[in-house]
C-alpha positions in Angstrom: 255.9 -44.5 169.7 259.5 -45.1 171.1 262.1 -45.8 168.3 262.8 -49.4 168.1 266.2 -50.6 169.3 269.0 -52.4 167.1 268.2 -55.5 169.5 264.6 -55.4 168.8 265.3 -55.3 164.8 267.6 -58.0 165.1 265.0 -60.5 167.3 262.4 -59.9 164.3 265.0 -60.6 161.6 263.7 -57.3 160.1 267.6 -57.5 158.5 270.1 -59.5 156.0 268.7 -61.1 152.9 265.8 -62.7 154.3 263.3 -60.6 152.0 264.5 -59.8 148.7 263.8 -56.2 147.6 262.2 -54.9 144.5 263.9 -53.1 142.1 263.4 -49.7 142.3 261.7 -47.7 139.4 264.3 -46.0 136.5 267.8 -45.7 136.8 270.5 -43.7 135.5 274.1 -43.7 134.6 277.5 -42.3 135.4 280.7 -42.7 133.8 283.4 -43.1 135.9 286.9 -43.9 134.6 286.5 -46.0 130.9 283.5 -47.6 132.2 279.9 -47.6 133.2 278.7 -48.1 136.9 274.8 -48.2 137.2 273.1 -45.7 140.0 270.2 -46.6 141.2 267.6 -44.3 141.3 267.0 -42.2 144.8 263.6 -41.9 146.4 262.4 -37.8 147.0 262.6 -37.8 151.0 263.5 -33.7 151.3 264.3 -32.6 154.5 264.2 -29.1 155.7 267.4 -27.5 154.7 269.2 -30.5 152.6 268.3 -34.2 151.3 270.9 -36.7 153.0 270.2 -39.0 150.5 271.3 -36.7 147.7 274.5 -36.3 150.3 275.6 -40.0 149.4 277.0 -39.1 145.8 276.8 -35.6 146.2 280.4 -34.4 145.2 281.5 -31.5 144.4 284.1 -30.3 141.8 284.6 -26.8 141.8 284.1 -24.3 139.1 286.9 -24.8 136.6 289.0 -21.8 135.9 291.8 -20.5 133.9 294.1 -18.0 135.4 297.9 -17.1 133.9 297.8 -20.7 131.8 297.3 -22.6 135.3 293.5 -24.3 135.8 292.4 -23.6 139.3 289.5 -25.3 140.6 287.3 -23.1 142.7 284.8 -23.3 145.8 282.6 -21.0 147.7 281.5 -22.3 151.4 279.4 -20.4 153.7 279.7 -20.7 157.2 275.9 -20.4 158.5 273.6 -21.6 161.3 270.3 -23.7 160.6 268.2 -26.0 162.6 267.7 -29.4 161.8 264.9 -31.8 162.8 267.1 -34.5 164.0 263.9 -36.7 164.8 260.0 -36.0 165.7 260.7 -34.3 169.1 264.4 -32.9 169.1 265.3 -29.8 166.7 269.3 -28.9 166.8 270.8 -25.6 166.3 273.7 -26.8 164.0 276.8 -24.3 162.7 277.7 -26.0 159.4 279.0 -25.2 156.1 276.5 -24.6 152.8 273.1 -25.0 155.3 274.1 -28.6 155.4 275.9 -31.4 157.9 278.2 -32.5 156.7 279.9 -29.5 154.4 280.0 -30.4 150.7 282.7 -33.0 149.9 284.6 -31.5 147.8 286.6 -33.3 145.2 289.8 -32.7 143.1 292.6 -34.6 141.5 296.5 -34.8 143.3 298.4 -31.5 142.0 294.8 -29.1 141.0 295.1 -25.6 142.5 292.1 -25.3 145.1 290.8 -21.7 145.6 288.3 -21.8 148.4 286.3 -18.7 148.6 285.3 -18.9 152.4 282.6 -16.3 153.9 281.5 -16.2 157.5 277.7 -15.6 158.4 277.6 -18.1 161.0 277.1 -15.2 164.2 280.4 -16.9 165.7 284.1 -16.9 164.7 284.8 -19.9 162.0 287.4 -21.5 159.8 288.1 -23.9 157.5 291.0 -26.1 158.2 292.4 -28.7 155.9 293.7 -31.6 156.2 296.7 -32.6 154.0 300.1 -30.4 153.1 299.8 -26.7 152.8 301.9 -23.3 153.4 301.3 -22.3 156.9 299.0 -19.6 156.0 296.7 -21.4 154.5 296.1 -23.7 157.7 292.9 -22.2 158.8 293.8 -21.1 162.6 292.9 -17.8 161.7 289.8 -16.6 163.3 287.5 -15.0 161.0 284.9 -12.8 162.4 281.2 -12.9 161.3 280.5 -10.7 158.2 283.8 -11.3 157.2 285.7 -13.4 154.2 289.0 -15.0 153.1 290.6 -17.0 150.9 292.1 -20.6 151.1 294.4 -21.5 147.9 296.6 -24.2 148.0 297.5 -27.5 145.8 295.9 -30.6 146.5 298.2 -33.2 147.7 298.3 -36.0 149.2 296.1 -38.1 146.9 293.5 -39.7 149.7 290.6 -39.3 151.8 291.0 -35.4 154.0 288.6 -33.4 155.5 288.2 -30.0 156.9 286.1 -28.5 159.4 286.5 -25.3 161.9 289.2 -24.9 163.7 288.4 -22.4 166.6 288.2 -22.6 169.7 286.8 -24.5 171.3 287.3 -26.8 168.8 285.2 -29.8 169.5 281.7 -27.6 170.2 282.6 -26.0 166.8 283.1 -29.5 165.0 280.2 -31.1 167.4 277.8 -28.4 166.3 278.5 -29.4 162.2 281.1 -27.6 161.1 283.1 -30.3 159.1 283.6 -31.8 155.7 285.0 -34.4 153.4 288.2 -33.5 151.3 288.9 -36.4 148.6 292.0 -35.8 146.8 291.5 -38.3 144.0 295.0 -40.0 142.7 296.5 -39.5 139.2 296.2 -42.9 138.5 292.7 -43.0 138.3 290.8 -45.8 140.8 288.5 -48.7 138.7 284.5 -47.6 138.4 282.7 -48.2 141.3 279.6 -47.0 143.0 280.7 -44.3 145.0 279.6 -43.4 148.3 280.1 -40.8 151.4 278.8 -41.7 154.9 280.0 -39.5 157.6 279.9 -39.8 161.1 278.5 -37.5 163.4 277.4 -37.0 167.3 275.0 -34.1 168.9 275.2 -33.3 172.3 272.1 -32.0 172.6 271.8 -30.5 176.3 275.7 -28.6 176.2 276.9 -32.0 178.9 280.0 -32.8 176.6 278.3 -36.0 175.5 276.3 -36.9 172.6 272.6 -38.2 173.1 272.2 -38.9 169.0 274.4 -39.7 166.3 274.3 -39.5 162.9 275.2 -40.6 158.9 275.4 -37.5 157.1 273.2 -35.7 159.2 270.1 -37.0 160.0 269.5 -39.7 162.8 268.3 -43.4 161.9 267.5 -41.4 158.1 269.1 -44.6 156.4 267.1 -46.8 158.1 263.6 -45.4 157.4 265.4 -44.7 153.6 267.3 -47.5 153.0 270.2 -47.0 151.0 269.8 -48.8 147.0 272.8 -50.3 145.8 272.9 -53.0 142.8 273.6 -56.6 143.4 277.2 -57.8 142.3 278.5 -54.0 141.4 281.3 -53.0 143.4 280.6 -49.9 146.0 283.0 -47.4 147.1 282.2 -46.0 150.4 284.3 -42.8 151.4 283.9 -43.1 155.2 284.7 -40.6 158.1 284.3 -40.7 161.5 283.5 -36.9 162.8 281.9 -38.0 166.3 283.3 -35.8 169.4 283.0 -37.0 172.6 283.8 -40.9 171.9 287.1 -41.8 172.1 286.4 -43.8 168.8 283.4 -45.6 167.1 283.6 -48.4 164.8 282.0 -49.4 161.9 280.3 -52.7 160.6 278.5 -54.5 158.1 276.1 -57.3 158.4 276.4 -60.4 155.9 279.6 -59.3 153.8 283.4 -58.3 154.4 285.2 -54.7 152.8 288.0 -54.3 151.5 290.7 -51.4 154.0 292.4 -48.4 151.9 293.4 -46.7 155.0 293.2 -42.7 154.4 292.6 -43.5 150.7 296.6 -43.5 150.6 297.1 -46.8 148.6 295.8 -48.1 145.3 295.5 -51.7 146.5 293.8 -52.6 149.9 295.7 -53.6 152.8 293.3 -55.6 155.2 290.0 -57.5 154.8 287.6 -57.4 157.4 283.7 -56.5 159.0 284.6 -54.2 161.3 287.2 -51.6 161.6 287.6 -48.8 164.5 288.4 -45.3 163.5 289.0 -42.1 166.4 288.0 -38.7 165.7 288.8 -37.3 162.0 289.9 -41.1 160.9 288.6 -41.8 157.4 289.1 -44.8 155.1 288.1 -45.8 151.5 286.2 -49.8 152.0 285.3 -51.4 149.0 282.7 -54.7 149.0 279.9 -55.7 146.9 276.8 -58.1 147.5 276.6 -61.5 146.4 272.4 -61.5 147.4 269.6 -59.3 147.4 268.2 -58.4 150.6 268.4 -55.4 152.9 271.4 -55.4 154.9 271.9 -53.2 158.5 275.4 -51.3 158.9 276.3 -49.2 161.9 279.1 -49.0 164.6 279.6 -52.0 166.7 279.2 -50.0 170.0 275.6 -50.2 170.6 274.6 -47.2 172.2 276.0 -45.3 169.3 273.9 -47.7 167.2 270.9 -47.5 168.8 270.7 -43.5 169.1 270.8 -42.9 165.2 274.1 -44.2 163.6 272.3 -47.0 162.2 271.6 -47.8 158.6 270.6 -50.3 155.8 271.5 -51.3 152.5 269.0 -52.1 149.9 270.6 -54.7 147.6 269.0 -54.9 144.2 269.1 -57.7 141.2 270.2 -55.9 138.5 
């Protein structure tokens, strides 16, 4: 059965809060800041090598170490190659980091040490460049060869929303292929509790023409819309976006029935634009902030349709609390 287009969703009002949703079985709690947000609890969907639904709040801080009276906060990333079942008929050799795409988003406070323990058994040449300030040397240009490992260390500055990913040539088959990451560099100052979220953008050219026949959030075609996404109703939601999609000049991204609130690079503390729909080019990454007045399911995706409509499509699930 062909997959059903945005267009067709739309003409049988399959979205926005005309349904409201039941609340999903259990729930647990994080403490963020001072205060308590409350998580919904996911739904088991497994995939083959990683859970993209785990991926949403999935960061990770580093193994916390002591070394001549200074903390350093550690990482170990594997360059490998898996294949993914990016839908019923079309599997994808990716090159990724940890045997998932995206990498791990990794997560540190403005001035921590990071030690990045980086070890190539992806068959190719590999990286791991970062973005943010750094000595030259730890810039990531630096082939290194399969079998082999190196080190990263640097301090984690600016506060804001990075990202790494391969940087060998060619550059854009390496990143088109999976090999990238979120970097959050969290501020000082620490930002009010919210439920906190990663999406990442992704394209696969899947027949080598230097154009992408799927896209992707955080991995896995369309996997937000068969697995809706649960927020609460009323609670504030922090979405760490990036947009990793090669090929396209730029993609946006929308959301039906609501407005977000713009922290452009996660640079600022206080939000600089209110709007639906903002446009980001390759490696452009923003923190938006919005909640939901209703319950309902609501779709987001980019604006351009045939990214929409070949897999960067998703919904939330809004639920009473």
């Amino acid at each position: 059965m062909k997959p059903w287009t945005r267009r067709q969703i739309l003409k049988w009002g399959l979205i926005g809060a005309g349904v409201t949703s039941a609340a999903i079985a259990g729930q647990t709690w994080i403490r963020q800041s001072t205060s308590r947000v409350r998580i919904p609890e996911l739904p088991e969907t497994p995939t083959d090598h990683f859970n993209p639904m785990s991926v949403l709040r999935d960061f990770e801080s580093g193994t916390i170490k002591q070394e001549n009276g200074r903390t350093i906060r550690e990482f170990e990333i594997v360059a490998k190659n898996s294949t993914l079942q990016l839908n019923s008929a079309v599997s994808f050799v990716s090159w990724n980091f940890n045997d998932r795409v995206p990498g791990p988003t990794l997560r540190a406070t403005e001035g921590d040490r990071i030690r990045v323990i980086f070890r190539n058994q992806g068959g190719h040449s590999h990286s791991m460049h970062f973005h943010g300030t750094h000595p030259s040397e730890m810039d990531g240009v630096k082939p290194i060869r399969h079998g082999k490992e190196t080190i990263y260390e640097f301090e984690a500055k600016p506060s804001g929303v990075h990202l790494y990913h391969c940087h060998i040539a060619p550059v854009t088959r390496h990143i088109s292929k999976g090999l990238y990451g979120m970097f959050i560099v969290d501020p000082r100052q620490k930002r009010p509790p919210a439920d906190e979220i990663i999406l990442v953008m992704g394209g696969y050219d899947i027949n080598n023409d230097n154009q992408n026949e799927l896209y992707a959030f955080n991995g896995i075609p369309d996997y937000y819309l068969d697995h809706p996404i649960p927020i609460y109703q009323n609670q504030l939601v922090r979405l760490y976006l990036l947009n990793m999609i090669e090929f396209d000049a730029a993609a946006t991204f929308h959301i039906h029935a609501n407005l977000f609130q713009v922290y452009p690079t996660g640079r600022t503390l206080t939000p600089t634009l209110e709007t639906d729909v903002i446009t980001m080019g390759t490696a452009e990454r923003h923190i938006l902030e919005f909640s939901y007045s209703y319950p309902g399911e609501y779709m987001f995706h980019p604006h351009q349709d045939a990214i929409a409509e070949n897999g960067c499509m998703g919904m939330f699930k809004v639920i009473p609390l």
